[in-house]
C-alpha positions in Angstrom: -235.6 35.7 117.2 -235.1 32.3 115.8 -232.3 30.4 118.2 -230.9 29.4 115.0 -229.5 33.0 114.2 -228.8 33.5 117.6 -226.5 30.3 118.0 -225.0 31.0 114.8 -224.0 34.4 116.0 -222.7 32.8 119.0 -220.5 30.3 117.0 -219.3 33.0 115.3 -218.2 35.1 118.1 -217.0 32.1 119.5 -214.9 31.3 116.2 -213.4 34.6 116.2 -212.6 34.5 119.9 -210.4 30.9 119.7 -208.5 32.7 116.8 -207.2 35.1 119.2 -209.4 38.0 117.4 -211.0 41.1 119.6 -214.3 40.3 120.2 -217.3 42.3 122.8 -220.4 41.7 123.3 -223.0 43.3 125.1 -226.2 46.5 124.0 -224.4 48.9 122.0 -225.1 52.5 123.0 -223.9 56.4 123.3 -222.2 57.6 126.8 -224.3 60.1 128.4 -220.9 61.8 129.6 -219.4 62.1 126.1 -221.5 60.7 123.2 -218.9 57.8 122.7 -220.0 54.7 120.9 -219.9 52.0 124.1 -220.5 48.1 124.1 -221.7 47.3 127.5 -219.0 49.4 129.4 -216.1 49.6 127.1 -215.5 52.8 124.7 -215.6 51.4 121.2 -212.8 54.0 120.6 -210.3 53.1 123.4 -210.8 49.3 122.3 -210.2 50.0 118.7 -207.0 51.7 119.2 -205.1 48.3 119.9 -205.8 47.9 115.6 -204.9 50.8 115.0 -203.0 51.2 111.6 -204.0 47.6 110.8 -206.0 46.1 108.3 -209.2 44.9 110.2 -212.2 42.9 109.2 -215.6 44.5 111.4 -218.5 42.5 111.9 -221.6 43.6 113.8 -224.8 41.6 114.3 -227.5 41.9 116.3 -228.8 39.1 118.6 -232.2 40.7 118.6 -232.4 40.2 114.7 -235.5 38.2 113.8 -235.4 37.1 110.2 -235.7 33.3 109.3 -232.4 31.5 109.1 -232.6 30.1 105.1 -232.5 26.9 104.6 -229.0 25.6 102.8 -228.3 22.9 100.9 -224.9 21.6 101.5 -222.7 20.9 98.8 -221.6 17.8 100.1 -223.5 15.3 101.2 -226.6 17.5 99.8 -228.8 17.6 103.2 -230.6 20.8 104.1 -229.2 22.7 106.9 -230.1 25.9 108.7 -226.8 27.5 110.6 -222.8 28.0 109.5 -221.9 24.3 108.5 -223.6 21.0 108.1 -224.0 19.0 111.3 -224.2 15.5 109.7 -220.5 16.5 107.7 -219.3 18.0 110.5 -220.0 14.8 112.8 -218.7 12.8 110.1 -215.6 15.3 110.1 -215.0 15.1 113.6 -215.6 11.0 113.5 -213.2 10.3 110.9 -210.7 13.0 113.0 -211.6 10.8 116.2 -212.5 13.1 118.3 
């Protein structure tokens, strides 16, 4: 896998997990005991009852996915990227932010 995707899932989870959203991580499988969908240890159906009756937005992705991050050109400043944002705007973001 390219560490591109990998770090981009990362930043994603890690997104998700600053806005206060639900997020696990870990090899999804089937309990032997019950055939319940499981991320490392936690029933995927006990941890989905706390949204129960919202409206939810799901996203899966696999770490072990191996396709080539695309290159993107950003809109902006009109540097290719590979990843979520563009790291020369978002340095310039954060400058001009001064942080």
């Amino acid at each position: 896998m390219t560490s591109y995707h990998r770090a981009s899932v990362r930043e994603l989870s890690s997104t998700a997990y600053e806005l206060g959203s639900g997020v696990v991580e870990g090899r999804l499988h089937r309990s032997a005991e019950d055939g319940c969908w499981m991320v490392a240890e936690i029933k995927l159906n006990e941890w989905l009852t706390q949204y129960d009756g919202q409206e939810i937005v799901l996203i899966v992705s696999s770490l072990e996915d191996d396709r080539p991050m695309p290159l993107k050109v950003c809109r902006t400043c009109g540097d290719r990227y590979r990843g979520v944002e563009c790291p020369r705007c978002r340095e310039a973001r954060i400058r001009l932010r001064g942080r």
